[in-house]
DOBA-715111 format. One record per residue: x, y, z of N, C-alpha, C in turn; residue number from 1; residue in three letters. Coordinates in steps of 0.05 Angstrom, whole numbers, m for minus. Example, Ala and Ser with C-alpha at 12.3 -4.5 7.8 and 13.67 -1.06 7.14 Angstrom:
BEGIN
<node <264,m114,156>,<246,m90,156>,<264,m66,156>,1,'ALA'>;
<node <257,m45,142>,<273,m21,143>,<258,1,157>,2,'SER'>;
***
This chain:
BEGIN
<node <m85,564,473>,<m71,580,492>,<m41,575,489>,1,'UNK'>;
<node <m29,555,499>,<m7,548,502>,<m3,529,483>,2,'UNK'>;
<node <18,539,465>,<27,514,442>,<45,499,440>,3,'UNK'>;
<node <47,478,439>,<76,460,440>,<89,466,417>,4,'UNK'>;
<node <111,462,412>,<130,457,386>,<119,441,369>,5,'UNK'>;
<node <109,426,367>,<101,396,347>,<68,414,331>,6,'UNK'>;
<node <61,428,349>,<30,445,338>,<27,471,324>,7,'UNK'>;
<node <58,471,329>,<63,504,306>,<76,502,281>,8,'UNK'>;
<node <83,476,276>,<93,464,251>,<70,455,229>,9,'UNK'>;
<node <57,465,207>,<29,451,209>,<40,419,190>,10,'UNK'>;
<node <64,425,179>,<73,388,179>,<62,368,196>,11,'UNK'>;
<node <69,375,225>,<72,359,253>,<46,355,258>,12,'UNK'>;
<node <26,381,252>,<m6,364,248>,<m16,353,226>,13,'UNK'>;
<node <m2,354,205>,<m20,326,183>,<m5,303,197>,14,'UNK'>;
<node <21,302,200>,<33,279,208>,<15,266,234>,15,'UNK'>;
<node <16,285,252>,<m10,264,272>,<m38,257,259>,16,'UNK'>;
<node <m49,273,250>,<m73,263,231>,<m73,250,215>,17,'UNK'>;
<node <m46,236,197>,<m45,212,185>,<m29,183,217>,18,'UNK'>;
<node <m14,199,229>,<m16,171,248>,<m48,156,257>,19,'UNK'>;
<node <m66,190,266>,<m92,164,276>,<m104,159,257>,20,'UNK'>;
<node <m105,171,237>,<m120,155,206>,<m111,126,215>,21,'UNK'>;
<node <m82,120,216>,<m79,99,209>,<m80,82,225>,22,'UNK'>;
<node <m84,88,251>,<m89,82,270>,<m117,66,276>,23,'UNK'>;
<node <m135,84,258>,<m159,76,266>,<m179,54,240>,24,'UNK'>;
<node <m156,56,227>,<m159,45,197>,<m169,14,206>,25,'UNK'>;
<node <m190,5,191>,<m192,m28,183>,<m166,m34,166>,26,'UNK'>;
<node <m173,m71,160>,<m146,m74,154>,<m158,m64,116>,27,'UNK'>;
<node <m183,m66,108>,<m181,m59,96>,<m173,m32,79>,28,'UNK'>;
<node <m172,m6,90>,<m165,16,91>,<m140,18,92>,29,'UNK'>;
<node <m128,m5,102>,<m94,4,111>,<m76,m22,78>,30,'UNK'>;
<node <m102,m34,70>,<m85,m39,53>,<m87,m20,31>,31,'UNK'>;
<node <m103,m6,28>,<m111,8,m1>,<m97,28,6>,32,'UNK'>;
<node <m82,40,37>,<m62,61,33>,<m32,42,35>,33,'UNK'>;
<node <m33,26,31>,<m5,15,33>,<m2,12,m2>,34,'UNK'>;
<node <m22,0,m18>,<m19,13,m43>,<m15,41,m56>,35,'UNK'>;
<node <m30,59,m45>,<m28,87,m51>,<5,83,m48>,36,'UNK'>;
<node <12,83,m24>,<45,98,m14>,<61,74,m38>,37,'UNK'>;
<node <53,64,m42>,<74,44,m60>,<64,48,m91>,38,'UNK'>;
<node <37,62,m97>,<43,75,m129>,<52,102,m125>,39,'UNK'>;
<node <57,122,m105>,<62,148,m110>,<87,142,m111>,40,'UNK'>;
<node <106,129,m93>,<129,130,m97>,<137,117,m119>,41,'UNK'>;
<node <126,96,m127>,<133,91,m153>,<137,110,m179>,42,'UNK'>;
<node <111,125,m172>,<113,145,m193>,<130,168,m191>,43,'UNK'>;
<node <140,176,m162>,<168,188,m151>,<196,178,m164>,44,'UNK'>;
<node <194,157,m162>,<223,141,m165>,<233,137,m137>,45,'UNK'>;
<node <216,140,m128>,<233,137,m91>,<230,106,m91>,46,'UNK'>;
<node <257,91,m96>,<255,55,m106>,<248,54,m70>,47,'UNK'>;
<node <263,55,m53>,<268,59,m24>,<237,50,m13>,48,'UNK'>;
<node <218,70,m12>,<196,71,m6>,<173,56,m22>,49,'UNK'>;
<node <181,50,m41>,<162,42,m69>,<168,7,m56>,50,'UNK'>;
<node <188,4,m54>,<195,m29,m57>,<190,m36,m19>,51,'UNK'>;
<node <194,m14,4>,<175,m22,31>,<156,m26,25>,52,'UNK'>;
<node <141,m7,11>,<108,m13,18>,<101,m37,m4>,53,'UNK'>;
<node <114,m46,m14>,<110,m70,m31>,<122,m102,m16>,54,'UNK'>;
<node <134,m94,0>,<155,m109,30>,<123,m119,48>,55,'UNK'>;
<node <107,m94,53>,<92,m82,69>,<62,m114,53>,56,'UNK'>;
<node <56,m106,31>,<42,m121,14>,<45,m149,19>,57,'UNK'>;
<node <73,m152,12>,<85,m183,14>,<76,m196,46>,58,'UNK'>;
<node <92,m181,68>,<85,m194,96>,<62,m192,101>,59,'UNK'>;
<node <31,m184,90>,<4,m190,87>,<m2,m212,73>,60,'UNK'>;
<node <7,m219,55>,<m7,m247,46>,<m9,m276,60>,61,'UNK'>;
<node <m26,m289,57>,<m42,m312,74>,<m38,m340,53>,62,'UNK'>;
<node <m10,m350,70>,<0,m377,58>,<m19,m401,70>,63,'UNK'>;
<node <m27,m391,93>,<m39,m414,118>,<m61,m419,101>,64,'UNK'>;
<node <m77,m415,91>,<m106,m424,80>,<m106,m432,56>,65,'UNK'>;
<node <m104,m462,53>,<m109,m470,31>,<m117,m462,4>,66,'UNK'>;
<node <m142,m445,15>,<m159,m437,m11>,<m144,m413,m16>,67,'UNK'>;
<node <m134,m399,3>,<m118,m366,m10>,<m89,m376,m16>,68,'UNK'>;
<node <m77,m391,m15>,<m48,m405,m22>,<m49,m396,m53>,69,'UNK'>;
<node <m60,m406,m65>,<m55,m403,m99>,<m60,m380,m103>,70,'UNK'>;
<node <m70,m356,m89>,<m83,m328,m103>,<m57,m309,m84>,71,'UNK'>;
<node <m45,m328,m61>,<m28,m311,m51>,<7,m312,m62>,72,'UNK'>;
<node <m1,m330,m82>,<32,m341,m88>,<33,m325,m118>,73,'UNK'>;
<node <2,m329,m131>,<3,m306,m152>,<9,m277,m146>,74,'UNK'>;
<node <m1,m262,m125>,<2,m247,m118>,<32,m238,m109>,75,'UNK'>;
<node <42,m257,m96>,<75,m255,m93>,<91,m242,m117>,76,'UNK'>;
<node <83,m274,m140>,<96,m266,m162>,<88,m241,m172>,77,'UNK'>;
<node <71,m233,m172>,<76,m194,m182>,<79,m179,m170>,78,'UNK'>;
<node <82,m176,m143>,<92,m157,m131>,<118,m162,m126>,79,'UNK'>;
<node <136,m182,m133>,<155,m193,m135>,<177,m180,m161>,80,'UNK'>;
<node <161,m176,m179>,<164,m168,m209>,<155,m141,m202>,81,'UNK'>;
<node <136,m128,m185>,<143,m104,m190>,<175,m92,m173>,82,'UNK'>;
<node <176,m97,m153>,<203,m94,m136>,<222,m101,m159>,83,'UNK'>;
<node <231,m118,m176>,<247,m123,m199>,<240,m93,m212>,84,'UNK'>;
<node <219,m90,m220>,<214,m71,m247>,<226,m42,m232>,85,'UNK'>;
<node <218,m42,m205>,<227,m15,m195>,<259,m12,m185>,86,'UNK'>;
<node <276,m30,m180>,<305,m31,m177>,<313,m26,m202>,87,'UNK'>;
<node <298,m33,m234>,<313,m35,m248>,<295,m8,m261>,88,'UNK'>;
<node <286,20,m249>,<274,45,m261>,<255,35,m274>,89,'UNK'>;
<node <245,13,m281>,<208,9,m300>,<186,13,m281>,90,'UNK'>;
<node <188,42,m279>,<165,59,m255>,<140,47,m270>,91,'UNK'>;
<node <137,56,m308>,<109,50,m304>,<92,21,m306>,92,'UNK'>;
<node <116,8,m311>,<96,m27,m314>,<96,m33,m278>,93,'UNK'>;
<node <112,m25,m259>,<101,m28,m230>,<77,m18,m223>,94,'UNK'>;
<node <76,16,m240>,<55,27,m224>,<29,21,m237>,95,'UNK'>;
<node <33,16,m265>,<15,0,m281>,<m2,m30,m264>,96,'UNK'>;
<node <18,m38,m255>,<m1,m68,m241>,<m9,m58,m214>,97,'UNK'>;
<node <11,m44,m205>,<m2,m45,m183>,<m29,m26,m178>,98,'UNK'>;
<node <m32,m5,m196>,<m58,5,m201>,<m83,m12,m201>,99,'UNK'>;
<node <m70,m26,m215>,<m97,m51,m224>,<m106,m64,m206>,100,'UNK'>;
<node <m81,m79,m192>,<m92,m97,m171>,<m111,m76,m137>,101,'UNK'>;
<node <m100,m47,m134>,<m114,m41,m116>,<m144,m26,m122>,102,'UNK'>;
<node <m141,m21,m148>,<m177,m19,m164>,<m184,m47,m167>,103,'UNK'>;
<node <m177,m72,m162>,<m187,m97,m159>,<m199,m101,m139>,104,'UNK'>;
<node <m180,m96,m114>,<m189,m97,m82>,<m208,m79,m90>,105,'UNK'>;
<node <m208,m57,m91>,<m233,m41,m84>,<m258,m48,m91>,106,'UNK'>;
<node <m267,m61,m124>,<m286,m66,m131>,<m295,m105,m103>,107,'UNK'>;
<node <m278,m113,m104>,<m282,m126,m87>,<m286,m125,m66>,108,'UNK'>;
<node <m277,m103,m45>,<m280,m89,m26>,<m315,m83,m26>,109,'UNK'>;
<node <m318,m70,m44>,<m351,m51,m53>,<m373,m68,m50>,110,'UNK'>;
<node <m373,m100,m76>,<m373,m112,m74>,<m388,m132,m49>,111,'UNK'>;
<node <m360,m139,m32>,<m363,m153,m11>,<m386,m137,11>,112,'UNK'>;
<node <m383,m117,11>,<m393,m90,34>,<m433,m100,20>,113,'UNK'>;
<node <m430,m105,10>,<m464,m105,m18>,<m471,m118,m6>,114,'UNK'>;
<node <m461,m143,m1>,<m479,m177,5>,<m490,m176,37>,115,'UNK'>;
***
């Protein structure tokens, strides 16, 4: 009947439909789109966006637990090196690893979901 401004834009409705996506996301879901947004832009060249959602990556890892300390400091170091590779335009050896590592999660993800 009555439409607001924000509902005649059809931008302004994917944009709310990706807020409650993400909204409603596990944390697993929200990491495998925090990779997505950090290989598209990589593959953009948007360094800006490419090297947040890799910011985004970083303030997720788990120093506190012993046992994830060594898998989280590896992990540093390449997403560390990809933020290097992407300040310095090497879009594809960033988007190269970081492809890898979020088809890693996933098989692990799959995986874990099995047992």
């Amino acid at each position: 009947m009555y439409q607001t401004a924000s509902y005649k834009n059809p931008s302004n409705r994917a944009n709310a439909y990706i807020v409650k996506e993400i909204l409603e996301a596990d944390q697993k879901k929200l990491l495998m789109k925090v990779y997505d947004i950090a290989i598209v832009n990589a593959k953009r060249g948007n360094i800006e966006k490419a090297n947040n959602a890799i910011a985004q990556l970083i303030n997720a890892l788990n120093f506190d637990e012993q046992e994830a300390n060594e898998i989280a400091v590896g992990l540093l170091r390449l997403y560390q090196f990809c933020q290097d590779q992407i300040r310095k335009r090497e879009y594809d050896s960033a988007v190269n690893i970081l492809t890898n590592l979020r088809e890693a999660w996933a098989i692990a993800f799959k995986e874990n979901s099995q047992l």
